[in-house]
C-alpha positions as CSV (number, residue, x, y, z in Angstrom):
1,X,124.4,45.9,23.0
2,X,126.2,48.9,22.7
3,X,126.5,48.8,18.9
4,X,123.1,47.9,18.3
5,X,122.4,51.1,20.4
6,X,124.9,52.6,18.1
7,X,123.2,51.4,15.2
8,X,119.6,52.4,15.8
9,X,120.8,55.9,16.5
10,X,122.4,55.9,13.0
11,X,119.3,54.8,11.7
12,X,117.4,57.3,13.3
13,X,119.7,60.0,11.5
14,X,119.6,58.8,8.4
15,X,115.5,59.0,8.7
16,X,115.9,62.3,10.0
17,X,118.0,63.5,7.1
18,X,116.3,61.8,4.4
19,X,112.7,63.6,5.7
20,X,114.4,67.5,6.0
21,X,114.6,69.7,3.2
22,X,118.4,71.2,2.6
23,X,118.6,74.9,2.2
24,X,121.3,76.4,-0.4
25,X,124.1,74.1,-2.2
26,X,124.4,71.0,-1.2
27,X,127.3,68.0,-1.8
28,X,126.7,64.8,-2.9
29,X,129.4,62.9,-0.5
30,X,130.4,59.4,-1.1
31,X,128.1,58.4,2.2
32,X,125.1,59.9,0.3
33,X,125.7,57.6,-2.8
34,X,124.2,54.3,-3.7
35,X,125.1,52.0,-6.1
36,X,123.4,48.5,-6.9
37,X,123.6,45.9,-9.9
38,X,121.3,46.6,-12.8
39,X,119.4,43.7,-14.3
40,X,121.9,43.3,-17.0
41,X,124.7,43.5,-13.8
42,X,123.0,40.6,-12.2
43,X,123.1,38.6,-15.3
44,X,126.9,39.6,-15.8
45,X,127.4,38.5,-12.0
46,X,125.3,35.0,-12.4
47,X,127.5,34.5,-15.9
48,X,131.4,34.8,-14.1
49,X,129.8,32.4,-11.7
50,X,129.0,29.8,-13.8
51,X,131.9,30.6,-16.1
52,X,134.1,30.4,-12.8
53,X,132.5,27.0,-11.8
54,X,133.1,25.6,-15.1
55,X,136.9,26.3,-15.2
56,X,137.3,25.2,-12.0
57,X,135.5,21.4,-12.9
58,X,137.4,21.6,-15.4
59,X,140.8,23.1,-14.4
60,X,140.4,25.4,-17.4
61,X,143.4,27.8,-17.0
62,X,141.8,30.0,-20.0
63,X,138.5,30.0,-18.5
64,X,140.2,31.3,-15.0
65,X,141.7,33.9,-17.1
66,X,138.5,35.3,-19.0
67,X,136.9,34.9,-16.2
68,X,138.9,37.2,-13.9
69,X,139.2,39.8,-16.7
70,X,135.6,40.3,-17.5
71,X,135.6,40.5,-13.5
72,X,138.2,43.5,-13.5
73,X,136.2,45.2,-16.5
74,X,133.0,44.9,-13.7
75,X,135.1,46.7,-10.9
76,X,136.7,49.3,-13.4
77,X,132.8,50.0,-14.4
78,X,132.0,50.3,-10.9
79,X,134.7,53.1,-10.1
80,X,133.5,55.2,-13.2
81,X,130.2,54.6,-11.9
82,X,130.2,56.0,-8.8
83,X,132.4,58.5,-10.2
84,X,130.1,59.4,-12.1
85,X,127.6,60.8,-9.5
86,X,129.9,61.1,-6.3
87,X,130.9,64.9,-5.2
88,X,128.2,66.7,-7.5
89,X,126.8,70.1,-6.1
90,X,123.7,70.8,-6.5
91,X,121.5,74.0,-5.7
92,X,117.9,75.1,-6.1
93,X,117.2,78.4,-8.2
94,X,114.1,80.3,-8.3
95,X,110.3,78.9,-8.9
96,X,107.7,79.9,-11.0
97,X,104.2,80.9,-9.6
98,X,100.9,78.9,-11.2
99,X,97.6,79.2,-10.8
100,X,96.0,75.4,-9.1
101,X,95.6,72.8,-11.2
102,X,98.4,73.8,-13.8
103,X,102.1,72.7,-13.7
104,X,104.6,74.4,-11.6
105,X,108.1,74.7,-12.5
106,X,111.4,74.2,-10.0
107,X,114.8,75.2,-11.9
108,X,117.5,73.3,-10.2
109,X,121.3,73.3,-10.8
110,X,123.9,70.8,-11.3
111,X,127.0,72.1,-10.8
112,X,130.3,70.1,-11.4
113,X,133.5,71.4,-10.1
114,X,135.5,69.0,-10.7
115,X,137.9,67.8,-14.1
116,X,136.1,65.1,-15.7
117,X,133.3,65.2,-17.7
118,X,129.8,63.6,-16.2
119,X,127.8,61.8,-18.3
120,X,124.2,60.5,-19.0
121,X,122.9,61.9,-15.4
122,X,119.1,60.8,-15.1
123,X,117.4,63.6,-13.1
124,X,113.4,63.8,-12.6
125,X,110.8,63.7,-9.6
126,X,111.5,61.1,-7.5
127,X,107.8,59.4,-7.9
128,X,106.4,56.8,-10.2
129,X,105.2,57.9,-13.8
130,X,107.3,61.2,-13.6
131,X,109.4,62.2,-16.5
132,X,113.4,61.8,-16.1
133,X,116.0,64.0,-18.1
134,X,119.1,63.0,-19.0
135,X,122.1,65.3,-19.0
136,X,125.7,65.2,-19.6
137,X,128.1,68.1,-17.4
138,X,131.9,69.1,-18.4
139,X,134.3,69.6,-16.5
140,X,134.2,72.5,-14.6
141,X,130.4,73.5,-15.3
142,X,127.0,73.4,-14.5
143,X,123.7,72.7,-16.1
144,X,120.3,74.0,-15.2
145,X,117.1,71.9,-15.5
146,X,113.2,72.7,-15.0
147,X,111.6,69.8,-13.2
148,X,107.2,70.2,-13.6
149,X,105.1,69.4,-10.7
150,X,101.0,69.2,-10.9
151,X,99.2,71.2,-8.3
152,X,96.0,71.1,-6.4
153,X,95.6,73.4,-4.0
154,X,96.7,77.1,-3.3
155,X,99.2,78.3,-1.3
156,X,102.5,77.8,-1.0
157,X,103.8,74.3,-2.1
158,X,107.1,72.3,-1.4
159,X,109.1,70.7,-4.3
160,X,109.2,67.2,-4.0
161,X,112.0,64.7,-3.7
162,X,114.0,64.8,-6.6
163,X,116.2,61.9,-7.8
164,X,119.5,61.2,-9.3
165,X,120.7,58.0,-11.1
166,X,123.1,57.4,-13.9
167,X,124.4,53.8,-15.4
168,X,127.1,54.9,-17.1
169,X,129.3,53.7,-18.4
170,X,128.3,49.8,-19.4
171,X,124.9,49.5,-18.0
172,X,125.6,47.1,-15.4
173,X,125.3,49.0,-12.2
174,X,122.8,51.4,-11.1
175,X,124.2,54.0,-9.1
176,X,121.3,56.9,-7.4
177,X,121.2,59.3,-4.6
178,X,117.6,61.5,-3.7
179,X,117.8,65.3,-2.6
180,X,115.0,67.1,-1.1
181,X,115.7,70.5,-1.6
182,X,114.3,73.8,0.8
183,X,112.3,75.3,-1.9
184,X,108.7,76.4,-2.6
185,X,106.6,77.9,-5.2
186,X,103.7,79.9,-4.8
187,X,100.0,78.0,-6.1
188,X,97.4,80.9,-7.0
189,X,93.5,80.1,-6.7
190,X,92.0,78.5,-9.7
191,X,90.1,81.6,-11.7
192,X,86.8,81.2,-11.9
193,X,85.1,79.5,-14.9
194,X,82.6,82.5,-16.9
195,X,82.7,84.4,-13.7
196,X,80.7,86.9,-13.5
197,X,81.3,91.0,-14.7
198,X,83.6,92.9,-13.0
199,X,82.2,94.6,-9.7
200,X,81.5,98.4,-10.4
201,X,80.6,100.4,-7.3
202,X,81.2,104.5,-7.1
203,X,78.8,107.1,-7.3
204,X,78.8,109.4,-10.5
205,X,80.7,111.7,-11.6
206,X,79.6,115.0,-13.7
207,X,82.1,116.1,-16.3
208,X,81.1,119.3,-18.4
209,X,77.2,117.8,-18.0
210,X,78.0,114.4,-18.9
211,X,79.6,115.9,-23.0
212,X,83.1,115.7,-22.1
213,X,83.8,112.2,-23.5
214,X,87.4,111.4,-22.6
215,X,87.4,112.3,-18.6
216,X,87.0,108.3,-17.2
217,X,89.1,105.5,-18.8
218,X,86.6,102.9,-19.6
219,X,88.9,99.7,-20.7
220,X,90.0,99.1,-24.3
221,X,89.1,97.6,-27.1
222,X,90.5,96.7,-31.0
223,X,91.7,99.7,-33.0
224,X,89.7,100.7,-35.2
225,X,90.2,103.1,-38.6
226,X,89.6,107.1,-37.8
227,X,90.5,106.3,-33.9
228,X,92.8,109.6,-32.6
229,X,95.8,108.7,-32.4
230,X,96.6,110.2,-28.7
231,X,93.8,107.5,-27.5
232,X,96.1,104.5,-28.2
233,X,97.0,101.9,-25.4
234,X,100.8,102.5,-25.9
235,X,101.5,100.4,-23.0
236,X,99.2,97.4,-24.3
237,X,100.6,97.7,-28.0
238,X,104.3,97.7,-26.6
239,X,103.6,93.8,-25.3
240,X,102.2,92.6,-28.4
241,X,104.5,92.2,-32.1
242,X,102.1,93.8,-34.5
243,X,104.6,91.9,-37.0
244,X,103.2,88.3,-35.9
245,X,99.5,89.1,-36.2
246,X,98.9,91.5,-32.9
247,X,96.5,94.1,-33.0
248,X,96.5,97.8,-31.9
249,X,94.3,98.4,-29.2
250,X,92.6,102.0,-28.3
251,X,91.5,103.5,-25.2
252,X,88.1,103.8,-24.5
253,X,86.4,106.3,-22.4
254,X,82.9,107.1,-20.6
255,X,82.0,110.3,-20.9
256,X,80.5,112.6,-18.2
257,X,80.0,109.8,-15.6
258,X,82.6,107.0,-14.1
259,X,82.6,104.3,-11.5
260,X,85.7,102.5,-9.4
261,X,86.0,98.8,-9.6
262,X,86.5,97.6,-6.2
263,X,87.0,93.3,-5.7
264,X,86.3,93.1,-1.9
265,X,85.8,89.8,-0.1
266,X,83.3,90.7,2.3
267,X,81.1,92.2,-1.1
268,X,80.6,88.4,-2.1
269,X,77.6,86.9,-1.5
270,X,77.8,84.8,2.0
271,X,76.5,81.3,0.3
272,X,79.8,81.1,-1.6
273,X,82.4,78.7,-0.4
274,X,85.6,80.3,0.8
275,X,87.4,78.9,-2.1
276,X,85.3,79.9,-4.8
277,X,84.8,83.3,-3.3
278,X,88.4,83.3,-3.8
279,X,88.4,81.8,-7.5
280,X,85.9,84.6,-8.4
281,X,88.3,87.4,-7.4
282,X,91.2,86.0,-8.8
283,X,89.1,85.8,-12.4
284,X,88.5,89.3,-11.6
285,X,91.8,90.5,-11.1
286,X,92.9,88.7,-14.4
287,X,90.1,90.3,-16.6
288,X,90.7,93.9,-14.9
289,X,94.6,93.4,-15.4
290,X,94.1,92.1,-19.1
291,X,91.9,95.2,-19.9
292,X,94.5,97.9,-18.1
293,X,91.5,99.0,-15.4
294,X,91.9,100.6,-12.2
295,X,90.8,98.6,-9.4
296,X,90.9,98.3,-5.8
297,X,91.6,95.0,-3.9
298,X,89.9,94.3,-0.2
299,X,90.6,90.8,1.4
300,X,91.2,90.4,5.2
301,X,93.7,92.3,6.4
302,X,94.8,93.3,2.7
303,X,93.6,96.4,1.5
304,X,94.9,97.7,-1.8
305,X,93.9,101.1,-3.6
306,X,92.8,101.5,-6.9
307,X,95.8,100.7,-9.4
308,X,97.3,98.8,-12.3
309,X,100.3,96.8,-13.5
310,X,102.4,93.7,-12.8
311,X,103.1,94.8,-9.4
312,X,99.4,95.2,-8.2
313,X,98.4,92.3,-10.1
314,X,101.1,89.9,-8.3
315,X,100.3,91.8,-4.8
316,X,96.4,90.8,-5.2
317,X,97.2,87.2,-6.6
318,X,99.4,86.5,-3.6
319,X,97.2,87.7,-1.0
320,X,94.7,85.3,-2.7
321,X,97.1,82.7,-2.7
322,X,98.1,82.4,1.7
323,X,94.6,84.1,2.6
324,X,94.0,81.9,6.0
325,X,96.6,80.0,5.1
């Protein structure tokens, strides 16, 4: 009774374990290690049975012999095996934000710190129809590997169980442990499919009665032949290789009037669905990003002033991302 007791509570553990994610670098330990005959290993172990049977019918001192070697050979492959997998470190490095529906990508590390060489490590998603890669690790080294994931929904989402399995080195024993690592990537809202024009609100602005010219920056457009030179978008041109086919872009600018482009929830029209209303300003800040324009960023609680760059861009697309979430 008692080690039944025992038993179940071991269980229990081990279902505990298996479900929680592992923050930072974790061990493969022996206990954490599995290892099972392949379908070629069953064959191998169905052939020394029948090759055992047969020299003992037949008192076969030769057959004993071949049979008990090709029996050590299985046992040596079995050591190297588990080898193989058995004290690996592994660790989870940073992830890559997408928008829903694309591919995320988890970088994850294998990291040997032992002598021998490790080879023909299958690592992939531990799910049916999910790619595996196989690597081989020195001694003393680690590898890094990007694992892809499809997404559906926004917000923040969990990388899945990932799987480890080699058959080195004959083939005839399958050796695997799973590791369900404490890491998440960040899922953006879909952009809105031909979303409507950017949202310009603001009251005009008089310049030198409206003659000016080159007060409000108006977005940018191709360069063109006989465009000043001081109206150039040096900061667009310096992310593009004119060398490979990119093209100068200029500056362009309204003169004597000027509005503020301001992407505020509570502006959207109340028929919309939640999500979409949330699609449509992430399109938004895309186009407004992609054309260098000032804008201003109003959902819930997060209210943003007029500004451009990387940094405002990845502030709006994030509050898009966990709004109500």
């Amino acid at each position: 009774m008692v080690m039944l007791i025992s038993l179940r509570q071991r269980l229990r553990k081990m279902i505990f374990l298996e479900n929680k994610p592992e923050s930072g670098e974790v061990l493969l330990k022996q206990r954490r290690v599995f290892t099972l005959p392949s379908k070629p290993g069953w064959m191998f172990i169905l052939l020394l049975l029948l090759m055992f049977v047969t020299a003992t019918n037949y008192n076969l001192s030769l057959g004993f012999a071949l049979t008990f070697v090709l029996a050590s050979i299985a046992m040596v492959n079995t050591f190297f095996g588990f080898r193989n997998l058995a004290y690996l470190h592994l660790n989870a490095g940073p992830t890559q934000a997408v928008f829903a529906g694309e591919e995320t990508q988890y970088t994850v590390f294998l990291i040997n710190r032992r002598a021998h060489q490790r080879y023909a490590i299958w690592v992939g998603i531990a799910e049916a129809g999910h790619p595996e890669t196989a690597v081989d690790i020195g001694g003393q080294s680690q590898v890094s590997l990007q694992l892809s994931y499809p997404t559906k929904q926004r917000g923040w989402q969990s990388i899945p169980r990932i799987r480890l399995q080699t058959w080195f080195p004959l083939g005839m024993l399958r050796v695997w442990s799973t590791w369900l690592p404490d890491s998440q990537a960040l899922v953006y809202p879909q952009p809105e499919l031909n979303a409507p024009p950017l949202p310009v609100t603001g009251v005009s602005k008089d310049t030198e009665h409206g003659h000016s010219g080159h007060e409000d920056f108006a977005g940018v457009r191709a360069y063109q032949s006989g465009d000043p030179l001081k109206h150039l978008a040096w900061k667009q041109i310096a992310r593009v290789d004119t060398a490979l086919g990119g093209q100068l872009v200029t500056k362009q600018f309204a003169g004597g009037t000027g509005s503020d482009i301001v992407i505020d929830f509570a502006a959207l029209p109340r028929i919309l669905d939640t999500e979409l209303k949330l699609s449509r300003m992430t399109s938004w800040v895309m186009e407004a990003d992609r054309n260098g324009l000032l804008y201003a960023f109003k959902l819930g609680s997060s209210n943003f002033a007029a500004a451009q760059g990387p940094a405002h861009r990845d502030a709006c697309l994030r509050a898009l991302a966990l709004y109500e979430l």
